[in-house]
C-alpha positions in Angstrom: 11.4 -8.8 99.4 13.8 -6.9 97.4 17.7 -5.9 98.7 16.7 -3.0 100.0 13.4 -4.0 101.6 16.1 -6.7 103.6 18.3 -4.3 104.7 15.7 -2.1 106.0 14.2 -5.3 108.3 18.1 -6.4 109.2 18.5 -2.8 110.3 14.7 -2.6 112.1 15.7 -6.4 113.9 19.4 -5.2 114.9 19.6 -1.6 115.2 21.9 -0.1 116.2 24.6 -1.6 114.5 26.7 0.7 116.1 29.5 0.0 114.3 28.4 -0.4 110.2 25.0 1.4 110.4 27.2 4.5 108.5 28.8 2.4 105.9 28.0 -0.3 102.8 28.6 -3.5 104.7 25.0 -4.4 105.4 24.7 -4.0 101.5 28.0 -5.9 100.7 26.7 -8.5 103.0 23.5 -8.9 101.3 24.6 -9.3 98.1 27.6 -12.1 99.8 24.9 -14.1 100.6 23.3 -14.0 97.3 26.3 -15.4 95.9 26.2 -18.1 98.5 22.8 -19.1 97.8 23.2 -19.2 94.1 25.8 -21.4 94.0 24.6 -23.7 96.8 21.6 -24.3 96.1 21.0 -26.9 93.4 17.8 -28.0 93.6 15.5 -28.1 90.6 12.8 -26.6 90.9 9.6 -26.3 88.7 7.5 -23.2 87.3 4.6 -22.9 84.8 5.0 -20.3 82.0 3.3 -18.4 79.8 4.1 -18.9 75.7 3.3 -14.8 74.7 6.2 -15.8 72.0 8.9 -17.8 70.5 11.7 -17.7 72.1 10.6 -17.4 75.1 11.8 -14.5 77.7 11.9 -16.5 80.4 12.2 -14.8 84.6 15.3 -13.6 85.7 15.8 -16.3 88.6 16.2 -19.3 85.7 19.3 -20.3 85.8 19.4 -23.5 83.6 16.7 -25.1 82.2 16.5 -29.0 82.4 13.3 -30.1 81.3 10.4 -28.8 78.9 6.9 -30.1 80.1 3.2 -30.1 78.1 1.5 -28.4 80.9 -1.9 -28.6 78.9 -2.2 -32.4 77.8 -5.5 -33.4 78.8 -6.4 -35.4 81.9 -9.6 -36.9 83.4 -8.3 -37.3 86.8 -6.6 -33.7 88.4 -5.6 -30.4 86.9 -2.0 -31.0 85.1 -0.6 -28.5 87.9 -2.3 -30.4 90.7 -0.9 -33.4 89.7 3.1 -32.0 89.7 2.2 -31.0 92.8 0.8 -33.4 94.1 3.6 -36.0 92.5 6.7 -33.6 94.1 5.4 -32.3 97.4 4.4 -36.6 98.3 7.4 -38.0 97.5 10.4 -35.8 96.9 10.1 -34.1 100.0 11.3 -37.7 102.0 14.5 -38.5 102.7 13.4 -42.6 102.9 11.0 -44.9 101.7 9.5 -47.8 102.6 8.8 -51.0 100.3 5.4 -49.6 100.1 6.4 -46.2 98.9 9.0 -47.3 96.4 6.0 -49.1 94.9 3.4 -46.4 94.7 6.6 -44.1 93.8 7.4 -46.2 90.8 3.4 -46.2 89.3 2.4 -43.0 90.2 5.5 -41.2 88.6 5.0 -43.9 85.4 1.5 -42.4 85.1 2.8 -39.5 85.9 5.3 -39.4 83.2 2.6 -40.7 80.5 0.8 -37.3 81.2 3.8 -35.2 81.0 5.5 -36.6 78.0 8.9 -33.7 76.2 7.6 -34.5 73.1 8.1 -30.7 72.1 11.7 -29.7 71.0 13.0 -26.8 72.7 16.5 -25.0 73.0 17.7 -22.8 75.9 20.2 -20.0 75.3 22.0 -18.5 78.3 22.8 -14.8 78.3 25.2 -12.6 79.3 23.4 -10.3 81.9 19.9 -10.4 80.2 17.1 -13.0 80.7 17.8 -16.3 79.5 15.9 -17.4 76.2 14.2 -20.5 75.5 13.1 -21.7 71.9 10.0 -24.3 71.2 9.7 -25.8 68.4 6.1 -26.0 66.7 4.8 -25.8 70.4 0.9 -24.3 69.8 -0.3 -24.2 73.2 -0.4 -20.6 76.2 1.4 -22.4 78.8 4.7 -24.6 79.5 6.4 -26.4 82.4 9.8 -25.6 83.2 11.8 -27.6 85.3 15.2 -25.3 85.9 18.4 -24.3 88.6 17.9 -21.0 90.2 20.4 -18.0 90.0 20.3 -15.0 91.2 22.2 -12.0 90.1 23.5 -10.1 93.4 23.5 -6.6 91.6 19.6 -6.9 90.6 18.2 -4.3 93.3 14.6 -4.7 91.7 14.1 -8.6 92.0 11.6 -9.4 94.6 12.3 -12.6 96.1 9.9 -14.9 98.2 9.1 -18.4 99.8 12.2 -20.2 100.6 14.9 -18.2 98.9 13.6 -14.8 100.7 13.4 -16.7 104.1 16.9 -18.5 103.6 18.7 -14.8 102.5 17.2 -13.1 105.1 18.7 -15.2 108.0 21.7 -15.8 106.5 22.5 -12.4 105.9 21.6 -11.2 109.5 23.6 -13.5 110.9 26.4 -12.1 108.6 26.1 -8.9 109.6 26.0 -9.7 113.4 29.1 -11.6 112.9 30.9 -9.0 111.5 29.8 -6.4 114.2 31.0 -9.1 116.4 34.5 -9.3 114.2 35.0 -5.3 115.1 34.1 -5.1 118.6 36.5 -7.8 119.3 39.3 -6.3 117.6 38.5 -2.9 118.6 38.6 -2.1 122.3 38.4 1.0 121.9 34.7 0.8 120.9 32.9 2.1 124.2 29.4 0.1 123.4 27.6 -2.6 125.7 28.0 -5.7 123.6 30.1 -8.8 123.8 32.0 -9.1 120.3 33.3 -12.8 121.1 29.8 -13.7 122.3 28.1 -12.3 119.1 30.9 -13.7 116.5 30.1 -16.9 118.3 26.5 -17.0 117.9 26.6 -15.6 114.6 29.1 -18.2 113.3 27.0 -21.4 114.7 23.7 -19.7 113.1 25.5 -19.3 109.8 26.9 -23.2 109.8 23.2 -24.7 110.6 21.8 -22.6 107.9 24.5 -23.5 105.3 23.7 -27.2 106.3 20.0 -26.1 106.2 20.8 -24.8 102.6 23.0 -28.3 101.6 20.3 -30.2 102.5 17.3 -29.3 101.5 15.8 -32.7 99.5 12.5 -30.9 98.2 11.3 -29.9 94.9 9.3 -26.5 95.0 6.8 -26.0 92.6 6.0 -21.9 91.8 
């Protein structure tokens, strides 16, 4: 879903907004919660790409890179991919263990780690406004594993986000723009329209604070 493909549904799910439909809010809005997003959300999160050359382009959405995984080292058991997912979806998406699962956590991610070994050495190179770079050193094979931070840039009207982070921005900015429809019916009485302002600031700004906690609490890993 790109900006302007979420402004269309936020405008299809509350039209009319009587009050901004004829102005840039809902755009201004959009991008605001971008900006929350980026900086909020600090998960790491884990992506397979291709090696077409040295350095590396690597997707706009890579904020930081933290780790450099051989994606391709040979293993008997599960695909290489498989396995990461397997190993991230099992455990990293608990907020507790058991005595039990600490154990199995400990030997799986040691054979786990034996697999994925950085034995590659790489270099990232952040950019101003253009994809970041990332440099391997004598690395021969098509694919890598990047483990990275997210970031978004809240002017890029072509990126098309999905899973989580399209989900998250979609909510969060509706429930912006409802509260500041709210914001101007309250303050302006002498808007002749049906709605309750207080009523929709309201519900806007306890939707906004359990998605923010949603946002601060997220514990999983996401594999893409």
């Amino acid at each position: 879903m790109t900006k302007a493909q979420m402004e269309a549904a936020i405008r299809d799910r509350f039209e009319p907004i009587p009050v901004i439909s004829g102005s840039p809010k809902v755009q201004q809005l959009i991008r605001q919660a971008i900006m929350y997003f980026t900086k909020n959300y600090s998960k790491l999160l884990m992506r397979t790409v291709a090696v077409s050359d040295n350095p590396i382009t690597l997707p706009a959405d890579v904020g930081t890179v933290t780790s450099v995984y051989d994606v391709e080292r040979p293993n008997v058991d599960l695909e290489n991919r498989d396995i990461i997912n397997y190993f991230f979806r099992t455990y990293y998406s608990r907020l507790s263990y058991s005595f039990e699962e600490m154990l199995a956590l400990r030997t799986f991610y040691a054979n786990t780690k034996d697999i994925f070994q950085e034995q590659m050495n790489w270099k990232f190179i952040r950019q101003i406004k253009a994809p970041h770079l990332l440099f391997l050193d004598n690395y021969r094979r098509d694919y890598v594993t990047i483990e990275f931070k997210v970031e978004f840039d809240p002017d890029d009207d072509t990126y098309d986000y999905t899973g989580f982070s399209e989900e998250w921005l979609y909510k969060y900015a509706l429930v912006l723009v409802k509260e500041a429809e709210g914001e101007i019916i309250r303050k302006s009485e002498s808007i002749d329209i049906p709605s309750d302002g207080q009523t929709l600031t309201d519900e806007a700004r306890a939707d906004k604070e359990r998605y923010e906690e949603e946002l601060r609490g997220k514990s999983r890993l996401f594999v893409v």
